[in-house]
C-alpha positions in Angstrom: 13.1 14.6 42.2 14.5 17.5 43.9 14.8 19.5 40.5 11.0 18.9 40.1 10.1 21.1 43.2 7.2 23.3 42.7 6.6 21.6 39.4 2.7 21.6 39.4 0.4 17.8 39.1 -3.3 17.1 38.3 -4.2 14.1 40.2 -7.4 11.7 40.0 -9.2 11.3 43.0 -8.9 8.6 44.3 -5.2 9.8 45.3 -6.4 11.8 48.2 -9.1 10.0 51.0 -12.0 12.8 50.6 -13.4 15.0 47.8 -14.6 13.9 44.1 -12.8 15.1 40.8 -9.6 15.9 39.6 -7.6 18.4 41.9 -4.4 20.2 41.5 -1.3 19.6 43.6 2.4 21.0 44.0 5.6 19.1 44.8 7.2 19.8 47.4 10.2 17.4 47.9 11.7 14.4 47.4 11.2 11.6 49.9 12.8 7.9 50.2 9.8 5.9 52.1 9.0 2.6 51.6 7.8 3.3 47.8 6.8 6.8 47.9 9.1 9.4 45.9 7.5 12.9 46.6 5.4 14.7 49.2 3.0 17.3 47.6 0.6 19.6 48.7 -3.0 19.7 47.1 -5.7 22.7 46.5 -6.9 22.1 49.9 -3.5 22.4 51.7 -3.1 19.0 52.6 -0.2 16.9 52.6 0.4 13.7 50.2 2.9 11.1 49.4 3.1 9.8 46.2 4.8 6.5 44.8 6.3 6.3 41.3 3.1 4.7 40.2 0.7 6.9 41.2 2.7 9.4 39.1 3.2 7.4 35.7 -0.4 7.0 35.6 -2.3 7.6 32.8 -4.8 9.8 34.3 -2.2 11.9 36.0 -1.1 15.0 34.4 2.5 16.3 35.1 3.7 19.2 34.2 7.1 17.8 34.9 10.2 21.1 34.3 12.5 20.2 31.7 15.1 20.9 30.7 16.8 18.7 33.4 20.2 20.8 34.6 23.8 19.5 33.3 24.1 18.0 36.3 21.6 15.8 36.1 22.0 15.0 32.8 25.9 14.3 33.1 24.6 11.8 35.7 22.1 10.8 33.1 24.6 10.1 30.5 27.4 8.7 32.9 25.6 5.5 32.1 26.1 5.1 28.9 29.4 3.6 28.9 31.1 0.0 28.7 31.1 -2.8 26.6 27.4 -3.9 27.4 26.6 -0.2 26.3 28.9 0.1 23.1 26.9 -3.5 22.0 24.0 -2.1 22.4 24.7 0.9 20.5 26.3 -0.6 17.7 23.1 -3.0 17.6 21.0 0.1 17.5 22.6 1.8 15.0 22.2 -0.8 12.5 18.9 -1.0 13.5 18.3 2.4 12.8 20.4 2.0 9.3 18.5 -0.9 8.3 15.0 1.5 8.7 16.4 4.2 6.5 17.5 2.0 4.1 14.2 0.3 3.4 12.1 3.4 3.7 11.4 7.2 4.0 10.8 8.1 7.6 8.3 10.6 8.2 7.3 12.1 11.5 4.0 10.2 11.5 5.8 7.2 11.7 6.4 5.5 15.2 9.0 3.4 16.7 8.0 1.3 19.6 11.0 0.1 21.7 12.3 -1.3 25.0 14.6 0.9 26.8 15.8 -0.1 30.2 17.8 3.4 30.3 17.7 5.3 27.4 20.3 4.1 25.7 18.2 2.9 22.5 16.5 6.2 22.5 20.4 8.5 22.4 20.9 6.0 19.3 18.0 6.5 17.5 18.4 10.6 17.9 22.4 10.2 16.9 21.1 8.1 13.7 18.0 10.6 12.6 19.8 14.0 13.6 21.2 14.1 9.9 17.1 14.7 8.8 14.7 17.1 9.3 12.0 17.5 11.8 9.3 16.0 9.2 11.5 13.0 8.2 12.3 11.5 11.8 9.7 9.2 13.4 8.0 9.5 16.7 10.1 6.7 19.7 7.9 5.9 22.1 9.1 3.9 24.9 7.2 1.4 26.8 8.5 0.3 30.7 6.8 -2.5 32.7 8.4 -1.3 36.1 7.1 2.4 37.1 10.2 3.4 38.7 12.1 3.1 35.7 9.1 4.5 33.4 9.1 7.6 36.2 12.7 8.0 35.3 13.0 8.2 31.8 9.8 10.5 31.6 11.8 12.9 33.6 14.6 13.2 31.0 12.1 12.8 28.0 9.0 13.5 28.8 5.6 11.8 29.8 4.4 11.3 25.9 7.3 9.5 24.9 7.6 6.6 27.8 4.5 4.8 28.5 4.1 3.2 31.6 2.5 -0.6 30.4 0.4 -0.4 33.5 -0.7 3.2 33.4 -4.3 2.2 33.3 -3.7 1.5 37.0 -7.8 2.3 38.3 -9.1 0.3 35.1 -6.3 -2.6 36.1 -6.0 -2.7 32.2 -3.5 -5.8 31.4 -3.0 -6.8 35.3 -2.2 -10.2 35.8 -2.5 -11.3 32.2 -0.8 -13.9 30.4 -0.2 -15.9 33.8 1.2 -13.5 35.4 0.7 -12.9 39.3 -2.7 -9.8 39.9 -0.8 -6.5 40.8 1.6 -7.2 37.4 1.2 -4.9 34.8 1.2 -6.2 31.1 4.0 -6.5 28.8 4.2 -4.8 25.7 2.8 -7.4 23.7 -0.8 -7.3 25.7 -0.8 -3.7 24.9 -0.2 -4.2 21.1 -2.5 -7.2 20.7 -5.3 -6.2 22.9 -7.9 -2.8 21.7 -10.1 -4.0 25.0 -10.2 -6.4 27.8 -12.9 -9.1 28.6 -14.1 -6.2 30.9 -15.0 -4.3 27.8 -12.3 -1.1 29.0 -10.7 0.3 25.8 -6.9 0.1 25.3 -6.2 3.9 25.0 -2.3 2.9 26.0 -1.9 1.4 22.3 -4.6 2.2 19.4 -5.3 0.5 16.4 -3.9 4.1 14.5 -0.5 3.8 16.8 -0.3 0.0 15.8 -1.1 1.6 12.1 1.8 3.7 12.2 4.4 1.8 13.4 7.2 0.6 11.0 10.0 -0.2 13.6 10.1 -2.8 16.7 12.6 -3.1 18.9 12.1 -5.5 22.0 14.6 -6.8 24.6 13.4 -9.4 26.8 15.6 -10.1 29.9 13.3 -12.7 31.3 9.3 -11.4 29.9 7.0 -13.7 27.9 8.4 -14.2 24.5 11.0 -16.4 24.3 10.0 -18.9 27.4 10.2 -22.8 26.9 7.4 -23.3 25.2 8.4 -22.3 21.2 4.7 -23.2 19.6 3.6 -20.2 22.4 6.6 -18.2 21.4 5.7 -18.5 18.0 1.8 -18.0 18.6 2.5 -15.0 20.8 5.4 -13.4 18.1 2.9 -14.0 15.4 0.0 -12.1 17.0 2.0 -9.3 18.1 3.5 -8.6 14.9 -0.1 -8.9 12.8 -0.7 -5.7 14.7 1.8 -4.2 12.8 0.7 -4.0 9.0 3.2 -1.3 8.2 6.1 -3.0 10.1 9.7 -2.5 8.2 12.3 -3.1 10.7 12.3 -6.0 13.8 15.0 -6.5 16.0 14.8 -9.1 18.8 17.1 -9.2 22.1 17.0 -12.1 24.5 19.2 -13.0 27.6 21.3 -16.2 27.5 20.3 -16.5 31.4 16.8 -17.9 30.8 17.2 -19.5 27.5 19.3 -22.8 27.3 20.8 -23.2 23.8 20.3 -19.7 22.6 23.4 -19.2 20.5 22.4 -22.0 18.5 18.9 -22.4 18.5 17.5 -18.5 17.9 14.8 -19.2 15.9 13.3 -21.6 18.1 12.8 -18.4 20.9 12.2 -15.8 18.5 11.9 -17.6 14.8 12.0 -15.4 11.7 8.5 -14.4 10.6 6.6 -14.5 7.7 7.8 -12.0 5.2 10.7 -10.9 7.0 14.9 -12.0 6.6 17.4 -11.7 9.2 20.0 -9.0 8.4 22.3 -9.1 11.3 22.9 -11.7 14.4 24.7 -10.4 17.4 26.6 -12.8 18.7 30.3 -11.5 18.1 33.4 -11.5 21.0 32.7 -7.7 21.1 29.2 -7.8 21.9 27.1 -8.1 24.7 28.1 -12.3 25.9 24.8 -12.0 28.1 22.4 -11.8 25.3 21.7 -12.6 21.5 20.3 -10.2 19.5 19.1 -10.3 15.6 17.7 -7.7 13.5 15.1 -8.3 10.7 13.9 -6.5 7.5 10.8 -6.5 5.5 11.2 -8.8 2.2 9.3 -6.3 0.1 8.5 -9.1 -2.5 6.4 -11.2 -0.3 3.0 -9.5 0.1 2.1 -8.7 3.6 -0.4 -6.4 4.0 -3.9 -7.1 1.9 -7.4 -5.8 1.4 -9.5 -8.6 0.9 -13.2 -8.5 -0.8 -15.8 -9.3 1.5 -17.0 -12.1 -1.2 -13.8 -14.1 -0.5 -14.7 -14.6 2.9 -17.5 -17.6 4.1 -20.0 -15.8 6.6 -21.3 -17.6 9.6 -24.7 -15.7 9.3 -28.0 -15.5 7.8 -27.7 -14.4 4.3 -30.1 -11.7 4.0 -27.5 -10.3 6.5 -24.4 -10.6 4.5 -25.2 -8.1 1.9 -23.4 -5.6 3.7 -20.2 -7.5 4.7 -19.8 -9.0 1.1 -19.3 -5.9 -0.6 -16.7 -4.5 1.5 -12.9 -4.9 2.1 -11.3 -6.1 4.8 -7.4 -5.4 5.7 -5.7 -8.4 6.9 -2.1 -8.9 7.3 -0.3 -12.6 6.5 0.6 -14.3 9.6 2.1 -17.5 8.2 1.3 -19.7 4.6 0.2 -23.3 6.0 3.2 -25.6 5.4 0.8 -28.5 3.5 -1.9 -26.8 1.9 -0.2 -23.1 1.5 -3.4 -21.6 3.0 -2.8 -17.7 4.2 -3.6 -17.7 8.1 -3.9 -13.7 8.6 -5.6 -11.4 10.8 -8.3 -9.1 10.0 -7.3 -5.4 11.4 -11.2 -4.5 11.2 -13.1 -6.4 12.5 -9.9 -8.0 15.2 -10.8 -11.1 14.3 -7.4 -13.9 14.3 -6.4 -16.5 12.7 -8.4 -16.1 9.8 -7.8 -19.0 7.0 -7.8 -18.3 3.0 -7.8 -20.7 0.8 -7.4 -22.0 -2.8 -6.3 -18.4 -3.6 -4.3 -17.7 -6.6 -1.1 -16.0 -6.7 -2.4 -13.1 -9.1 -5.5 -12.1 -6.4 -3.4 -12.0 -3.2 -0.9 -9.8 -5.1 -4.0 -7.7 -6.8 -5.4 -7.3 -3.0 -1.4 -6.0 -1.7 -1.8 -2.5 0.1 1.2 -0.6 -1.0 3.6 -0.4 2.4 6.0 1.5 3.4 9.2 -0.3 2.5 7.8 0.2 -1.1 8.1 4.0 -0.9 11.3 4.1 -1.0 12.5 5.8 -4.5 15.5 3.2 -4.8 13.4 0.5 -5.6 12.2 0.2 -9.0 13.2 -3.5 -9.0 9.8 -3.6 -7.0 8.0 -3.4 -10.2 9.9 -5.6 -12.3 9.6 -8.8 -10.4 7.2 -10.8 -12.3 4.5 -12.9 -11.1 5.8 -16.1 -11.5 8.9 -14.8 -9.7 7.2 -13.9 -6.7 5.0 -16.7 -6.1 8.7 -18.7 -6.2 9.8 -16.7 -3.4 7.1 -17.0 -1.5 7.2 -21.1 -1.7 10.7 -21.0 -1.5 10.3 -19.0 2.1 8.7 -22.1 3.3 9.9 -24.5 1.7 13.4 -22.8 3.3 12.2 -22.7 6.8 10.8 -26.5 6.8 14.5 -27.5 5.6 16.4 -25.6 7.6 14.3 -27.1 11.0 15.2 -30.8 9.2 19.1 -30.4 8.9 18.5 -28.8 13.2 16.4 -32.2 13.7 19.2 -34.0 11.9 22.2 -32.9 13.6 20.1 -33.2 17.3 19.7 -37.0 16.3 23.2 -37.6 15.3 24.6 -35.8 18.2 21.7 -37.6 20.8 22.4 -41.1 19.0 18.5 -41.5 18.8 16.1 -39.8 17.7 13.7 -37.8 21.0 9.9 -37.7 21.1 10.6 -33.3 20.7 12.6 -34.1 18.0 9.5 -36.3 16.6 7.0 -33.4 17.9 9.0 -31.2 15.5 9.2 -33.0 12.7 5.9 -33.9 12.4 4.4 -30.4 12.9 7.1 -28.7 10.8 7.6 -25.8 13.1 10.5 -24.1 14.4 
């Protein structure tokens, strides 16, 4: 922090002990106390330590100085090197490869990613420098712990690396999901959640940044997705990405350290959604052997993204009431197609309602009701237009019909290799999930 010295703060306040309002503060110096990381001194000429949360707030304003020196950033950049960094690179560029190739970035694009130290971030810039300004997508970082989050807005600046828990005085996200009071939320709270139970607005995450995303890239060490429990996996992957109607490129990281049988059961932690098809696994003697990684592309053939007519939809309310409702259109994005009865299960963006069930629906509607995305802007793809009907609606049977198959040849194998056939492998079967 020393390079940050006389850098000038607006601070809420509840950060000083008396006054009301916003007041202005200056740093100072650099301090290592228990968790505080700067002194300042404020409008009234008092002194104030400050933590690395107080300062990655959302309702703190820092005019932090950049650029950093060349010192700093040699130190910066010192870390990008070994194997673990070179996997990660090479898993980034593709990732990045894999976006260009399926669409035409545009600055009001975003890409949400994980990004312990930056190292995701340097790979996207290396893979976008060849464009200009108007054709490279906005990366916005998000970082559960604050002292990390602290760090990287130094280098990059406050916009671009959200702090999960920056709605610290509104306790936005804390303890959710299971987790322990004073923890902020993951990424996947933020994503899936426009207000609390509480009734305080998600202003980390809007519906128009969901809108605009049309990359994903999340790394989970330890986190939620990917625990033991695959139906929650699969309920919490599926709700996160519904958020997402304009989603192009997924790429999904998990450590080997939590996850028994990772390298062979993948999709059970993170199995490939609706609409999607892996392009790459890394897995390889020259990547990362902590972790498994896979990235994942839009099938632009399988319709995704819909706008539905109101007079499709069965209303739970007086009829005189429904007028309204009935002659609108509602955008909902596929989840899943139910296994038995190939029944759409979707979310509705406008009124964030979940889990929303269409059935008996022919082929020819749900493709009539397709909002153009962006993997369909792409000039390359005339093809697009010339698959037929008929031809789609194969594909999109066949994706499920594929998926059910595949988790029957898994059960198979675990049977002959466990001599007898286990109540999960039963579980399994009889659901038909992965």
């Amino acid at each position: 922090m020393e390079e940050q010295i006389g850098a000038v703060l607006r601070l809420p306040e509840d950060l000083r002990s008396t006054g009301t309002g916003t007041f202005d503060a200056r740093v100072l110096c650099s301090v290592c106390e228990k968790e505080s990381v700067v002194c300042v001194v404020d409008d009234r000429g008092e002194f104030l330590t400050l933590t690395a949360t107080d300062l990655v707030r959302d309702d703190v304003i820092a005019n932090w100085q950049h650029p950093l020196s060349e010192t700093m950033l040699a130190k910066h950049n010192s870390a990008f090197t070994g194997k673990d960094h070179d996997g990660a690179a090479r898993r980034a560029d593709l990732f990045v490869k894999t976006l260009r190739d399926n669409i035409v970035t545009m600055s009001d694009q975003n890409i949400f990613t994980l990004d312990g130290i930056g190292a995701n971030r340097e790979a996207f810039a290396r893979g976008f420098a060849d464009l200009p300004e108007d054709q490279i997508p906005e990366v916005k970082t998000f970082e559960i712990d604050p002292a990390v989050a602290l760090s990287q807005q130094l280098v990059y600046g406050k916009t671009k690396v959200i702090y999960t828990g920056a709605l610290t005085r509104e306790q936005f996200g804390y303890g959710c999901d299971g987790a322990l009071p004073n923890s902020p939320p993951g990424i996947e709270y933020l994503i899936t959640t426009r207000k609390n139970t509480r009734g305080v607005i998600n202003t980390l995450v809007t519906n128009e940044d969901c809108h605009a995303v049309v990359a994903l890239n999340l790394d989970f060490c330890g986190g939620i997705l990917g625990g033991l429990d695959f139906d929650d996996t699969k309920r919490v992957l599926l709700n996160l990405l519904a958020r997402l109607p304009r989603l192009a490129v997924l790429c999904l990281t998990f450590s080997k350290r939590q996850r028994p049988g990772l390298k062979i059961d993948f999709s059970k932690y993170g199995p490939t959604p609706y609409g999607f098809d892996i392009v790459h696994t890394f897995d390889g003697p020259a990547d990362n052997k902590g972790v498994v990684s896979r990235i994942y592309q839009r099938i632009s053939s399988l319709p995704r993204f819909l706008e539905i007519p109101g007079s499709m939809w069965h209303w739970n309310m007086a009829k005189d009431k429904t007028a309204g409702p009935r002659l609108d259109s509602w955008r909902c994005v596929i989840k899943s197609i139910e296994p038995t009865t190939c029944a759409y299960i979707m979310y509705c963006i406008d009124d964030d309602a979940d889990n929303q069930v269409l059935a008996n629906v022919d082929t020819g509607s749900v493709l009539a009701w397709e909002i153009p995305e962006e993997c369909e802007k792409r000039a390359l793809a005339p093809e697009h237009d010339k698959i037929r009907l008929n031809e789609r609606m194969k594909q999109i049977v066949a994706a499920v019909h594929a998926d059910l198959y595949a988790q029957g040849i898994l059960i198979e194998e675990r049977i002959r290799r466990r001599g007898s056939p286990s109540s999960e492998a039963s579980l399994h079967c009889t659901n038909g999930r992965s």
